[in-house]
N, C-alpha and C positions, 0 to 999 in steps of 0.2 A: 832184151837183156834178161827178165824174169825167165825167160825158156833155157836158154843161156845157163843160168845159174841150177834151175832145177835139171838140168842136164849134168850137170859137171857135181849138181852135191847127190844125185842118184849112180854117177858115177864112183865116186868115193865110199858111198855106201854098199857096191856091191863088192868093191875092192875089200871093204872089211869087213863083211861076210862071207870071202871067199880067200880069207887072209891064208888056211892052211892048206887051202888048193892051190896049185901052181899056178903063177904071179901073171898076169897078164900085162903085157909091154904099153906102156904109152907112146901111139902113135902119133902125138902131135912133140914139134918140136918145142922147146923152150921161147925161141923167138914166136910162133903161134899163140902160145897162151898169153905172151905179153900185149902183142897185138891187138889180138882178139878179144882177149877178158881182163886183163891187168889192167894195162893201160886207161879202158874206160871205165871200167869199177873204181880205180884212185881217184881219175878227174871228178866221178860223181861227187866221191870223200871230201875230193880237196875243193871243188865246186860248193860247199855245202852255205846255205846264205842260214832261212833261218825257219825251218820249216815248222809248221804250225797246223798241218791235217794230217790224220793217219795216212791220207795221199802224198805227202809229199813226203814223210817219213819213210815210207816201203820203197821207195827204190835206193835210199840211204842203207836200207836195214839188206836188198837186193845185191848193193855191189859190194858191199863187206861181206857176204856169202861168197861170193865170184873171187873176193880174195883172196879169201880164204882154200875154196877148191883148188883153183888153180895154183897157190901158192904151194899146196901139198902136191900137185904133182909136176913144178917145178923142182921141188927137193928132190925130188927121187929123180930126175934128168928128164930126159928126152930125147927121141928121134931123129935131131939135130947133129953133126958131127962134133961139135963140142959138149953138147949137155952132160954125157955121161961124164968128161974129165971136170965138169965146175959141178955135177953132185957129189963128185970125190972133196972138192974142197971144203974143209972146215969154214972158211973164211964163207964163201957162197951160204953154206948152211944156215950160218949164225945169221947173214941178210936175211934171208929168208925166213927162219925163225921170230928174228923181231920184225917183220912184215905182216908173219900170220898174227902173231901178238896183239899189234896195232889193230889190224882187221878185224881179231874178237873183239879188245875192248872197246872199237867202232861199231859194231855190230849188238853189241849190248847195249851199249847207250844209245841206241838207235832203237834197241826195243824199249828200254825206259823213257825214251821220249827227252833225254839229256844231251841239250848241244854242246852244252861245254865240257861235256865227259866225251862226244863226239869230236870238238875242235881238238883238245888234246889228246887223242888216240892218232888225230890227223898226223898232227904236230909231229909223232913219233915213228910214225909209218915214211914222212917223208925222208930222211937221212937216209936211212939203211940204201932205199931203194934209189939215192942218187948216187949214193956209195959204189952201190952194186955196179951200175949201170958205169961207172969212171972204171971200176977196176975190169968188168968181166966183159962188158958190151959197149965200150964207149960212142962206135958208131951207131948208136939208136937213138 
């Protein structure tokens, strides 16, 4: 998962050093990034009991990174036959948006070491993304 995520947040970091060179496609599809890094970076989130060592902390503070990346290059679509018409949507966005939201302010409480700034970031991450998932992808 930590490989994972340092892959996907060195991918975004070259994307925005290379923001006024011409755009490089994302190869993976929408259903890929859900799969693959969504899906198990939220159960981490929403998994969360009550951790008490910087170990059990870092993979808290790990899948709220993986959120986070992949949530950015879900916005922007995918290589999937529909990604690009649900990047167009306003509606898709805003899920989206309040997903990464959730995932920084998970992701910070996670560096302060704050569960209950952790539980309710959960809390907040969770709707959008069962929202999303009835309107845009209901068979997943």
């Amino acid at each position: 998962m930590r490989q994972l995520t340092m892959l996907l947040a060195a991918f975004l970091i070259a994307a925005l050093v290379v923001a006024d060179e011409p755009k490089v496609e994302n190869p993976l599809t929408v259903d890929e990034l859900m799969v693959s890094v969504i899906t198990p970076a939220t159960n981490t989130l929403w998994g969360v009991e009550d951790p008490q060592s910087d170990a059990e902390w870092q993979p808290l503070e790990d899948a709220a990174i993986a959120v986070i990346a992949a949530g950015t290059l879900v916005a922007e679509g995918g290589a999937g036959p529909r990604d690009a018409e649900w990047a167009r949507s306003a509606e898709w966005q805003a899920f989206v948006a309040t997903m990464n939201e959730a995932a920084t302010d998970a992701l910070n409480a996670a560096r302060e070491r704050d569960l209950d700034a952790l539980l309710t970031a959960t809390e907040v991450m969770y709707p959008p993304c069962e929202e999303c998932h009835i309107k845009f992808h209901p068979e997943m």
